[in-house]
PDB file of the backbone (N, CA, C, O) and the ligand in Angstrom, with CONECT records:
HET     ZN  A 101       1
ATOM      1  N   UNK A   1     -17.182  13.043  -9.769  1.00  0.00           N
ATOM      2  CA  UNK A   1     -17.898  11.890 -10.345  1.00  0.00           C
ATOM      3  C   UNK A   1     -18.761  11.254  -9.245  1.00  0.00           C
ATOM      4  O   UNK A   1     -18.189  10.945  -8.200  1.00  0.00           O
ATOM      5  N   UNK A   2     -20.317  10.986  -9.393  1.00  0.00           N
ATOM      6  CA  UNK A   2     -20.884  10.713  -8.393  1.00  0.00           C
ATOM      7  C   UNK A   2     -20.433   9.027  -8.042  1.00  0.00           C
ATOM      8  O   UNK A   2     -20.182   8.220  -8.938  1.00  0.00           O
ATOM      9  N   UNK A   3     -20.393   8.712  -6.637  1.00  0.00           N
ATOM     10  CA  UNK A   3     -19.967   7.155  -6.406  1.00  0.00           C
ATOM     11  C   UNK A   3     -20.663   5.931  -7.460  1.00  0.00           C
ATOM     12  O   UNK A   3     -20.203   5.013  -8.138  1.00  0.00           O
ATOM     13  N   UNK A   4     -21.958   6.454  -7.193  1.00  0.00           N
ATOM     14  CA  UNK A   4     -22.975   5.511  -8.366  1.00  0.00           C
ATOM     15  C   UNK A   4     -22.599   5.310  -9.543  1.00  0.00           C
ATOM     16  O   UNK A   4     -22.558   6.359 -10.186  1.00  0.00           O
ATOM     17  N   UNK A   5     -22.195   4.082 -10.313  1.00  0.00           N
ATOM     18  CA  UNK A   5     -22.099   4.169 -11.057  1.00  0.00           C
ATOM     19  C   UNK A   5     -20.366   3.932 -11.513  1.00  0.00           C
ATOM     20  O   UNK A   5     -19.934   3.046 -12.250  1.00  0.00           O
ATOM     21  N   UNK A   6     -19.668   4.897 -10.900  1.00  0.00           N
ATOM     22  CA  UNK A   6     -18.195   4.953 -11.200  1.00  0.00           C
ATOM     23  C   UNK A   6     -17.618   3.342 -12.017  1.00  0.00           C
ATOM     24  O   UNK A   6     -17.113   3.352 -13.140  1.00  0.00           O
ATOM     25  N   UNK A   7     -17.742   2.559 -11.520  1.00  0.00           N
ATOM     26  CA  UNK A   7     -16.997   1.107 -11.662  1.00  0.00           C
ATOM     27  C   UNK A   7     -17.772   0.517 -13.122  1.00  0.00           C
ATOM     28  O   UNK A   7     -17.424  -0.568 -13.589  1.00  0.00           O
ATOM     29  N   UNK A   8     -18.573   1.137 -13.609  1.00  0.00           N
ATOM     30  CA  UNK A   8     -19.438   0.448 -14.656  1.00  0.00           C
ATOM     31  C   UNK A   8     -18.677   0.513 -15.598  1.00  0.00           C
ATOM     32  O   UNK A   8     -18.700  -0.249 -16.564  1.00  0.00           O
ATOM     33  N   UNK A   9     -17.582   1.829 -15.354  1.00  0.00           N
ATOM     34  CA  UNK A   9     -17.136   2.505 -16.950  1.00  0.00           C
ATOM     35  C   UNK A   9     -15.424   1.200 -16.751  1.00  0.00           C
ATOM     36  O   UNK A   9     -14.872   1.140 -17.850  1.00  0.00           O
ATOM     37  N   UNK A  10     -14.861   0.541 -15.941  1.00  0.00           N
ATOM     38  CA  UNK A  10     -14.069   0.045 -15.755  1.00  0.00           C
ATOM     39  C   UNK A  10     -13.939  -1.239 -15.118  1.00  0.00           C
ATOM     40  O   UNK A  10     -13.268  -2.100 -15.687  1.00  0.00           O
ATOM     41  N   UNK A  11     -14.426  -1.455 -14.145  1.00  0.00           N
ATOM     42  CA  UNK A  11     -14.390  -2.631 -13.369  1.00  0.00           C
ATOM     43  C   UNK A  11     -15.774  -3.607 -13.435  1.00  0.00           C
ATOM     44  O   UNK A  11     -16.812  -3.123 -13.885  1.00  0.00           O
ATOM     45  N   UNK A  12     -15.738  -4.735 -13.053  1.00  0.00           N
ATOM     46  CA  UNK A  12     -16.634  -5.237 -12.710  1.00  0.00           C
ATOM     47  C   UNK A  12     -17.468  -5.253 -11.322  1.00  0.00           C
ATOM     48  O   UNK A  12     -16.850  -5.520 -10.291  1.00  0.00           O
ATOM     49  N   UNK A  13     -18.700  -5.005 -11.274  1.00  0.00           N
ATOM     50  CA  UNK A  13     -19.403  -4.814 -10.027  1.00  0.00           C
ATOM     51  C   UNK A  13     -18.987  -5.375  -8.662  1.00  0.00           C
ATOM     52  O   UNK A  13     -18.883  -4.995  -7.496  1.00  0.00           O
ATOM     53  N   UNK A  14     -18.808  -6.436  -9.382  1.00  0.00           N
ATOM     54  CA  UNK A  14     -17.905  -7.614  -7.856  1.00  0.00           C
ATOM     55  C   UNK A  14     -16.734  -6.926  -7.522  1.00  0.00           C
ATOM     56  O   UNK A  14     -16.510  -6.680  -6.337  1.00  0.00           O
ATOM     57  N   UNK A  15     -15.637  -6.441  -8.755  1.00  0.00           N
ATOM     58  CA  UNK A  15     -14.448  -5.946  -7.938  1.00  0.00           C
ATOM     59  C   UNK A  15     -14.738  -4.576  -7.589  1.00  0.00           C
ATOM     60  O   UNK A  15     -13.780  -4.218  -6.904  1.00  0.00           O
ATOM     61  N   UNK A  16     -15.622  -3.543  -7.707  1.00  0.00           N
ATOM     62  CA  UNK A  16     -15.831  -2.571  -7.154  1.00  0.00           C
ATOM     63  C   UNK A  16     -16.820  -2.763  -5.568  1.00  0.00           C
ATOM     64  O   UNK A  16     -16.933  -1.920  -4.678  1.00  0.00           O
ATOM     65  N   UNK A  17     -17.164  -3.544  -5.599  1.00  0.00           N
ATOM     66  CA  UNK A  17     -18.222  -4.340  -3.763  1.00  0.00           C
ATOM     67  C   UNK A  17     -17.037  -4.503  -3.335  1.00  0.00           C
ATOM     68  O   UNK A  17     -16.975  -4.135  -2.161  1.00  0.00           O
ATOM     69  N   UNK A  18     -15.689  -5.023  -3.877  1.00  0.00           N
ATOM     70  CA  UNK A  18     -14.659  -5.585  -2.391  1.00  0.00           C
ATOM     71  C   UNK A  18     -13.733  -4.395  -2.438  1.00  0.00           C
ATOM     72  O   UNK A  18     -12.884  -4.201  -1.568  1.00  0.00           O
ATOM     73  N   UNK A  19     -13.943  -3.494  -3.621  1.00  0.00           N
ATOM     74  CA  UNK A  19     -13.015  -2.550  -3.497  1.00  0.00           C
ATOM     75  C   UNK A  19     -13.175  -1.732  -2.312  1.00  0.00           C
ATOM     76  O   UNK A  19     -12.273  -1.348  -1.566  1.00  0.00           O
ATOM     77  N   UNK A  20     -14.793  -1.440  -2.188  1.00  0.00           N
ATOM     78  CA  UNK A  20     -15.076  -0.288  -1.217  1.00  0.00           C
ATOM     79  C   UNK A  20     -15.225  -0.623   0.059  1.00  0.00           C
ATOM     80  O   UNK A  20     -15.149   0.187   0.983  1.00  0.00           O
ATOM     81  N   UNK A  21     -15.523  -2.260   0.226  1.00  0.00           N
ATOM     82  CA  UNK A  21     -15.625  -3.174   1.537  1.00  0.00           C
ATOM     83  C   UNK A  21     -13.512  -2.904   2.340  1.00  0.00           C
ATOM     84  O   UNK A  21     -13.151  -2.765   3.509  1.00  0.00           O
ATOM     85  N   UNK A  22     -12.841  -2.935   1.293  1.00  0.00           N
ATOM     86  CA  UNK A  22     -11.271  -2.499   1.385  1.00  0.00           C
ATOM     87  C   UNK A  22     -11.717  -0.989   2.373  1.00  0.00           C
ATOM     88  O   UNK A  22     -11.723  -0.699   3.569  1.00  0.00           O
ATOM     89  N   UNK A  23     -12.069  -0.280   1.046  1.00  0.00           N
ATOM     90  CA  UNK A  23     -11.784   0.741   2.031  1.00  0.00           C
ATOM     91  C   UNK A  23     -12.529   1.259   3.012  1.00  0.00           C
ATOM     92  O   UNK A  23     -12.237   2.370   3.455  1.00  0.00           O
ATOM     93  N   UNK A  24     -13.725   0.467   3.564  1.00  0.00           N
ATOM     94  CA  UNK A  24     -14.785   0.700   4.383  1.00  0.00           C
ATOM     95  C   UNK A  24     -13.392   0.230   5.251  1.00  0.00           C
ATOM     96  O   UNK A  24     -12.564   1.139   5.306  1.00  0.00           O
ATOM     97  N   UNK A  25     -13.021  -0.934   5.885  1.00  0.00           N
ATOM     98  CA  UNK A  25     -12.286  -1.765   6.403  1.00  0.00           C
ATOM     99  C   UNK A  25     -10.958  -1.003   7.330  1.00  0.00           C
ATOM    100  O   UNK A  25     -10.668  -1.119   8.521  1.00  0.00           O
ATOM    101  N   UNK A  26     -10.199  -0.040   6.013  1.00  0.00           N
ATOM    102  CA  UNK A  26      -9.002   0.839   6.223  1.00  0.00           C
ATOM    103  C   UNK A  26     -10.182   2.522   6.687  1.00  0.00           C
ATOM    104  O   UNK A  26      -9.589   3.575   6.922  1.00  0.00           O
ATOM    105  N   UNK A  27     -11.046   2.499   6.717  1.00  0.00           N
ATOM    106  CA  UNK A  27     -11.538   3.572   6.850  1.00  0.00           C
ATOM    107  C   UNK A  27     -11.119   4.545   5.854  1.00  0.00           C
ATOM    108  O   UNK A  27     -11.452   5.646   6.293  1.00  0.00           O
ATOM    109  N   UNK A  28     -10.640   4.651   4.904  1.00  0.00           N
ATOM    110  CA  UNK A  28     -10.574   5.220   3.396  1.00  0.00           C
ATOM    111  C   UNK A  28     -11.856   5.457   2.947  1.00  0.00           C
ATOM    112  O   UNK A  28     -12.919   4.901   3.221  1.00  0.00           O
ATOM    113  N   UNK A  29     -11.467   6.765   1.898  1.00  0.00           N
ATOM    114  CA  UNK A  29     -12.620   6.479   1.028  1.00  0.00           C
ATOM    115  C   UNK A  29     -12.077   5.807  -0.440  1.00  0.00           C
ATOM    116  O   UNK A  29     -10.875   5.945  -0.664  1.00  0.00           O
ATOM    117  N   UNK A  30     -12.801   5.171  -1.331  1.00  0.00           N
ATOM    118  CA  UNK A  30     -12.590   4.324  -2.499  1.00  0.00           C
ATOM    119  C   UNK A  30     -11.522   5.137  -3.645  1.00  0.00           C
ATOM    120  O   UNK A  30     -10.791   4.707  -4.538  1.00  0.00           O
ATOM    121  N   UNK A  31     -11.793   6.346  -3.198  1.00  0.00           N
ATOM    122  CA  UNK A  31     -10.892   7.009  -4.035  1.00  0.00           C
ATOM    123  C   UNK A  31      -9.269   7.451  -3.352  1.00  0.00           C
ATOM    124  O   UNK A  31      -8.254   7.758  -3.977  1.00  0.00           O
ATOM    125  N   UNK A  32      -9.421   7.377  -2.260  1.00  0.00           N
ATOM    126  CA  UNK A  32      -7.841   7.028  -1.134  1.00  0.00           C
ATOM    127  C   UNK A  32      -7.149   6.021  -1.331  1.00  0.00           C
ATOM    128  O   UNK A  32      -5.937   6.052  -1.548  1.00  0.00           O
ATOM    129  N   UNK A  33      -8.072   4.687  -1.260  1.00  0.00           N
ATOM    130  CA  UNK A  33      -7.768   3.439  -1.320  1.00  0.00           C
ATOM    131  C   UNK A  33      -7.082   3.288  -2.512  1.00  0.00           C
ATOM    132  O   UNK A  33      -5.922   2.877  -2.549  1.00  0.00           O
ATOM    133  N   UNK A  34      -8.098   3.773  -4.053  1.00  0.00           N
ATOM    134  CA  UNK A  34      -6.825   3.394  -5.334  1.00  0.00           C
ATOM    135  C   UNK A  34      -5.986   4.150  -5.123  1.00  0.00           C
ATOM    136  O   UNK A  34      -4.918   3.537  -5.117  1.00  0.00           O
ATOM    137  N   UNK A  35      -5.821   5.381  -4.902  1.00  0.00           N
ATOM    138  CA  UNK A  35      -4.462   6.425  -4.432  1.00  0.00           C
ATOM    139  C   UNK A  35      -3.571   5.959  -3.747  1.00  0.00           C
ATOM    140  O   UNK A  35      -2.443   6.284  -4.118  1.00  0.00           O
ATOM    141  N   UNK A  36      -3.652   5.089  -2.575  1.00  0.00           N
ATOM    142  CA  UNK A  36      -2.700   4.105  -2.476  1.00  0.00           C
ATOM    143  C   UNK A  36      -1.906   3.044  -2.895  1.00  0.00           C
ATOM    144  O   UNK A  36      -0.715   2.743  -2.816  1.00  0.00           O
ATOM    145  N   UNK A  37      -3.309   2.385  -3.543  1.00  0.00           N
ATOM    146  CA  UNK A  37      -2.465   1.078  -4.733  1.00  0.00           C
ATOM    147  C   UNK A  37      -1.775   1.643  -5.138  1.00  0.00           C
ATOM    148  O   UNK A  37      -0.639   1.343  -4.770  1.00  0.00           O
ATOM    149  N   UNK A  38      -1.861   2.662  -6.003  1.00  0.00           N
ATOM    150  CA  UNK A  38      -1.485   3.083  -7.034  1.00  0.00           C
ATOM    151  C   UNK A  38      -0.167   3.998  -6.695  1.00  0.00           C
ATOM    152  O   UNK A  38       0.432   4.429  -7.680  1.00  0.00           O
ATOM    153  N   UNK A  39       0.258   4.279  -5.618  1.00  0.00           N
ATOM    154  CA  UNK A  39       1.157   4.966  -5.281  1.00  0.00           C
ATOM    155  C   UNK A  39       2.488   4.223  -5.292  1.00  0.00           C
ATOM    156  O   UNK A  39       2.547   3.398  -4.381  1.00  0.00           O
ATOM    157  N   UNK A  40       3.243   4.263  -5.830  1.00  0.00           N
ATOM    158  CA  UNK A  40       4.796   3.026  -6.113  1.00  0.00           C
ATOM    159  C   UNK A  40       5.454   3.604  -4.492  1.00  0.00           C
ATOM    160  O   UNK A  40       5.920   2.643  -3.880  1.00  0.00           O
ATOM    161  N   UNK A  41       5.540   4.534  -3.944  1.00  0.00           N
ATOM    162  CA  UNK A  41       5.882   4.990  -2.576  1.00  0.00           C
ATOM    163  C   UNK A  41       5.421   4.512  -1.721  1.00  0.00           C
ATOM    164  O   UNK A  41       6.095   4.411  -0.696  1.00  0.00           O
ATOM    165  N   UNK A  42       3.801   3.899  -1.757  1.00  0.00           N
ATOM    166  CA  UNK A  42       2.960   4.027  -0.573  1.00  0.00           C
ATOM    167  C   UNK A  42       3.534   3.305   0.750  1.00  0.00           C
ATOM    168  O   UNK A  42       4.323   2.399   0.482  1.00  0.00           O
ATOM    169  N   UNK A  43       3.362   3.464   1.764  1.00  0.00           N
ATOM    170  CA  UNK A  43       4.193   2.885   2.558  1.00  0.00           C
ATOM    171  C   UNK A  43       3.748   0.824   3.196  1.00  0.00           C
ATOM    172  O   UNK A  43       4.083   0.041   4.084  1.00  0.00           O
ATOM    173  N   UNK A  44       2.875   0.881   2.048  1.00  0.00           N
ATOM    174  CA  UNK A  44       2.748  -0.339   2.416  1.00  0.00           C
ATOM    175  C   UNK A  44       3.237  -1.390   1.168  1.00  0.00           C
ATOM    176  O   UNK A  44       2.738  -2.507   1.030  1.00  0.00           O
ATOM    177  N   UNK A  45       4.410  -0.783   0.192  1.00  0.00           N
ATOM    178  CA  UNK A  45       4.905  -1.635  -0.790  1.00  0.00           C
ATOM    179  C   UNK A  45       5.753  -2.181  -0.163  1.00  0.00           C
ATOM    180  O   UNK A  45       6.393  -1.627   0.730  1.00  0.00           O
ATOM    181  N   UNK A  46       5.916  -3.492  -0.569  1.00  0.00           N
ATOM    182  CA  UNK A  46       7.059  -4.632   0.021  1.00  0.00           C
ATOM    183  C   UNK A  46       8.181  -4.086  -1.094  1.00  0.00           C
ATOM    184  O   UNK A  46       7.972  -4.007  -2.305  1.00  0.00           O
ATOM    185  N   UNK A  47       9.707  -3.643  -0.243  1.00  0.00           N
ATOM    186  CA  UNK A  47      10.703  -3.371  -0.737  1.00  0.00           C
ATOM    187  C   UNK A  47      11.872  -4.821  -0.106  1.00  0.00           C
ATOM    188  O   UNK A  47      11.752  -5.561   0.870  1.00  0.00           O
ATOM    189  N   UNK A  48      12.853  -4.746  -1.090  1.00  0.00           N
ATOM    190  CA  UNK A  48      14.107  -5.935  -0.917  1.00  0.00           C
ATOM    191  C   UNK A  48      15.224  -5.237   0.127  1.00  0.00           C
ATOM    192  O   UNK A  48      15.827  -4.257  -0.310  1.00  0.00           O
ATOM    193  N   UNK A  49      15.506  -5.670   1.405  1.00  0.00           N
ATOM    194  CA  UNK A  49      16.568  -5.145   1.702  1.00  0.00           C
ATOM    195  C   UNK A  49      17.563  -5.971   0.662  1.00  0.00           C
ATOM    196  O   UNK A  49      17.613  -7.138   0.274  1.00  0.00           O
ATOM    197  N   UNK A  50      18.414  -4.631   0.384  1.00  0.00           N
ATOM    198  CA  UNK A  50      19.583  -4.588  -0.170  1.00  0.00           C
ATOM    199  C   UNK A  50      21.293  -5.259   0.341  1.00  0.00           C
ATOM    200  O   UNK A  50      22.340  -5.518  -0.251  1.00  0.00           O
ATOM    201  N   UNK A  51      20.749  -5.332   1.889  1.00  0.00           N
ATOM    202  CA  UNK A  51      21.758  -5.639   2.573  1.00  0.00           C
ATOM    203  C   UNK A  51      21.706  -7.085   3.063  1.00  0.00           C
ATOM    204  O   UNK A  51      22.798  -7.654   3.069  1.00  0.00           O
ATOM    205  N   UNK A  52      20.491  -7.893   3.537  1.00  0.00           N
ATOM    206  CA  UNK A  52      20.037  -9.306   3.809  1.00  0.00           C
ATOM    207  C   UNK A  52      18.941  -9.785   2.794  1.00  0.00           C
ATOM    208  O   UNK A  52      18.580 -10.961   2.857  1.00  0.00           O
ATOM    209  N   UNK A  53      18.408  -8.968   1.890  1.00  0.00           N
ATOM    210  CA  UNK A  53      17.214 -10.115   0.633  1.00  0.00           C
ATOM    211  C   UNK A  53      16.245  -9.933   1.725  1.00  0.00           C
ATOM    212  O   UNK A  53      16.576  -8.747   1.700  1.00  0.00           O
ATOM    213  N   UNK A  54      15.271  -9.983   2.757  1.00  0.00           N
ATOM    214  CA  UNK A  54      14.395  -9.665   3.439  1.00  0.00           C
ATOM    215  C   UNK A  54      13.528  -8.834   2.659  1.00  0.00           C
ATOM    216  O   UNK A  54      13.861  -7.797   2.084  1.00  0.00           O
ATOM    217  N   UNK A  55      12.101  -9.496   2.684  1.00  0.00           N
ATOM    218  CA  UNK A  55      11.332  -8.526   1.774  1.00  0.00           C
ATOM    219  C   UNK A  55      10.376  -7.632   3.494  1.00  0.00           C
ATOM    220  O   UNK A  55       9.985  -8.183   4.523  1.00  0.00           O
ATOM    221  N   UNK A  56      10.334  -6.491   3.176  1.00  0.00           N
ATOM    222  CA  UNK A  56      10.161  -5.667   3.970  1.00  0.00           C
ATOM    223  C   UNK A  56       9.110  -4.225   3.284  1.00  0.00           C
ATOM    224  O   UNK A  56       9.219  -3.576   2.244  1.00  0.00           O
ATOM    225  N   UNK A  57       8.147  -4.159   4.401  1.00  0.00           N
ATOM    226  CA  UNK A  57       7.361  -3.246   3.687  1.00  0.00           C
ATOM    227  C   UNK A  57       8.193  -1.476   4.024  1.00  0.00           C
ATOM    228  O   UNK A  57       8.728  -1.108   5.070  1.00  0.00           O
ATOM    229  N   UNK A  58       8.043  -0.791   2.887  1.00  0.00           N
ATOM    230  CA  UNK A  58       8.671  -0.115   2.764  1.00  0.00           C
ATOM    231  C   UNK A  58       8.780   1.423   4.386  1.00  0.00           C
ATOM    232  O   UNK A  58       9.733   2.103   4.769  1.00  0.00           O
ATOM    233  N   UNK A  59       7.147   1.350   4.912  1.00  0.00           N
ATOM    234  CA  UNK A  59       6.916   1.945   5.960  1.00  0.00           C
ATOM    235  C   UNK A  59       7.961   1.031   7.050  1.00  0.00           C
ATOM    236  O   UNK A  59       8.424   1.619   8.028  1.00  0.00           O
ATOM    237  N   UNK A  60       8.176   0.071   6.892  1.00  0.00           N
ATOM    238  CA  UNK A  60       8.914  -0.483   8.416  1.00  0.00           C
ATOM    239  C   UNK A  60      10.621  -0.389   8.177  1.00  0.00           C
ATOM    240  O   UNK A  60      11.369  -0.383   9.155  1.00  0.00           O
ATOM    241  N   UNK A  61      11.205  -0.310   6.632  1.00  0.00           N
ATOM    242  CA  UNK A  61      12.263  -0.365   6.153  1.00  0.00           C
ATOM    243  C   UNK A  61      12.770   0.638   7.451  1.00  0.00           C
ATOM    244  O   UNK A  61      13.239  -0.027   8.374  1.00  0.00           O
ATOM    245  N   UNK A  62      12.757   2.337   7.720  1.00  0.00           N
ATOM    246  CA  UNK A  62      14.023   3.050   8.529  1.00  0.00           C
ATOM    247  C   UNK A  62      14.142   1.281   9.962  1.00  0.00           C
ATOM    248  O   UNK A  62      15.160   0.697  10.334  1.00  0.00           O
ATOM    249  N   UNK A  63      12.936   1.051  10.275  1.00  0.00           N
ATOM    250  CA  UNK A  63      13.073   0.200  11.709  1.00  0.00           C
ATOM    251  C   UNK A  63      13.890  -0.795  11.120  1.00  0.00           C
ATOM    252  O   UNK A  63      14.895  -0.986  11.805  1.00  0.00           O
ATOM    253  N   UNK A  64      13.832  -1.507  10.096  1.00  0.00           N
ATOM    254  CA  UNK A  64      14.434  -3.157   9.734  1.00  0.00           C
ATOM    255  C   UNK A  64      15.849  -2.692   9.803  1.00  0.00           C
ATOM    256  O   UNK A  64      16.574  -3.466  10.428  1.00  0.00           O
ATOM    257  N   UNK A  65      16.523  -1.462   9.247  1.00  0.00           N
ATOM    258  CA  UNK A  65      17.527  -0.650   9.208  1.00  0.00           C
ATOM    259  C   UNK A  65      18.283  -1.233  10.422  1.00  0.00           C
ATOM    260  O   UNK A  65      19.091  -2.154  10.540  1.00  0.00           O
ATOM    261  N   UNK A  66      17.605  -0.167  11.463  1.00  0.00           N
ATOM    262  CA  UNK A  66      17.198   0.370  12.327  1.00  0.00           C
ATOM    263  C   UNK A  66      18.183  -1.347  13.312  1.00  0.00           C
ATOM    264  O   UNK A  66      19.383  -1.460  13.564  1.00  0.00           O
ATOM    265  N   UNK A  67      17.253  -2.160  13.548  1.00  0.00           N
ATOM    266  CA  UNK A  67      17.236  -3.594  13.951  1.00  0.00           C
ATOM    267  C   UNK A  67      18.252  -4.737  13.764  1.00  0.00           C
ATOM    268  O   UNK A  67      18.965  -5.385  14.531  1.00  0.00           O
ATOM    269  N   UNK A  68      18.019  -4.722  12.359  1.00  0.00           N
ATOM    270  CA  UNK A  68      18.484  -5.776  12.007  1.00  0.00           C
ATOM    271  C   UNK A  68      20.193  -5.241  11.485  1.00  0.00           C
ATOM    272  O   UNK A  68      21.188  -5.939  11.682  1.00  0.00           O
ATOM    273  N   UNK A  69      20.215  -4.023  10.877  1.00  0.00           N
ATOM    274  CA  UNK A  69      21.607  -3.601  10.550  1.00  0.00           C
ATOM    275  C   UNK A  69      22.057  -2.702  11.251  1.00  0.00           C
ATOM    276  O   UNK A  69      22.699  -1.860  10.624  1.00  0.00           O
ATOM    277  N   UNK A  70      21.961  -2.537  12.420  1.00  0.00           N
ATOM    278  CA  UNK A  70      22.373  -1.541  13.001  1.00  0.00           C
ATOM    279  C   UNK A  70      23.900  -0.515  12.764  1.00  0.00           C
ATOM    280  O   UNK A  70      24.029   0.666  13.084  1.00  0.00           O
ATOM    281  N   UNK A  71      24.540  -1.076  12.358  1.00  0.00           N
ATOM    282  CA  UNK A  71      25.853  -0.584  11.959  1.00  0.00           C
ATOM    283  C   UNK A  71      25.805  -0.092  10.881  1.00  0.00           C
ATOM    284  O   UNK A  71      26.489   0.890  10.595  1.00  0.00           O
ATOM    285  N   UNK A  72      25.037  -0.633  10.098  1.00  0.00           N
ATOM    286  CA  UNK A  72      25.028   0.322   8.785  1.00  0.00           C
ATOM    287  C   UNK A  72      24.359   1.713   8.481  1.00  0.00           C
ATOM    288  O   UNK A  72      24.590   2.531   7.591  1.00  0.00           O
ATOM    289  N   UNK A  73      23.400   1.709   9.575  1.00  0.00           N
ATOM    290  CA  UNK A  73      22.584   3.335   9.847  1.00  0.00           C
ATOM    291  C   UNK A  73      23.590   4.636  10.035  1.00  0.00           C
ATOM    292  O   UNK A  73      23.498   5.793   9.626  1.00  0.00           O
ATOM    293  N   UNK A  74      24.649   3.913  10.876  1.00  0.00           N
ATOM    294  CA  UNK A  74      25.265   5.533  11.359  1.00  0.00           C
ATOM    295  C   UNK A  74      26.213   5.897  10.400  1.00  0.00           C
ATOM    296  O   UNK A  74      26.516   7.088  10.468  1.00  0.00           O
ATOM    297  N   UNK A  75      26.816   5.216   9.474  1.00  0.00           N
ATOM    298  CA  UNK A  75      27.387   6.107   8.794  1.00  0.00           C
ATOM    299  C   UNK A  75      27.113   7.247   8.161  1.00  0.00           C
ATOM    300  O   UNK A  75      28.007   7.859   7.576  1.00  0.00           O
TER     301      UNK A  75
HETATM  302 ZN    ZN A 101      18.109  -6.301   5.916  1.00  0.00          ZN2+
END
């Protein structure tokens, strides 16, 4: 699908300018960038530790582990 154009069939012009300014920003391309939103894994979703309520993004979760519970890793 050529870039031109894409956002007409869905978004509004304004949210497709900050969409791609996003991924100009992350160095993405616009189609990486929704691949991320859109990813329930991606490593930048805020997950609940289970063990203290700490909201924690899911890429730093092994470290918060890691840190903050240390005893609970090695089992
Ligand atoms: Zn915790």
């Amino acid at each position: 699908m050529p870039e031109r154009g894409w956002y007409s069939l869905t978004v509004r012009e304004e949210t497709a300018r900050r969409v791609r300014e996003q991924a100009k920003a992350k160095g993405l391309t616009v189609d990486e960038l929704i691949n991320e939103l859109m990813t329930p894994t991606s490593r930048s979703v805020w997950l609940t530790c289970n063990l203290c309520g700490a909201r924690v993004k899911a890429g730093n979760m092994p470290k918060h582990m890691a840190v903050v519970h240390p005893k609970t890793t090695t089992k």
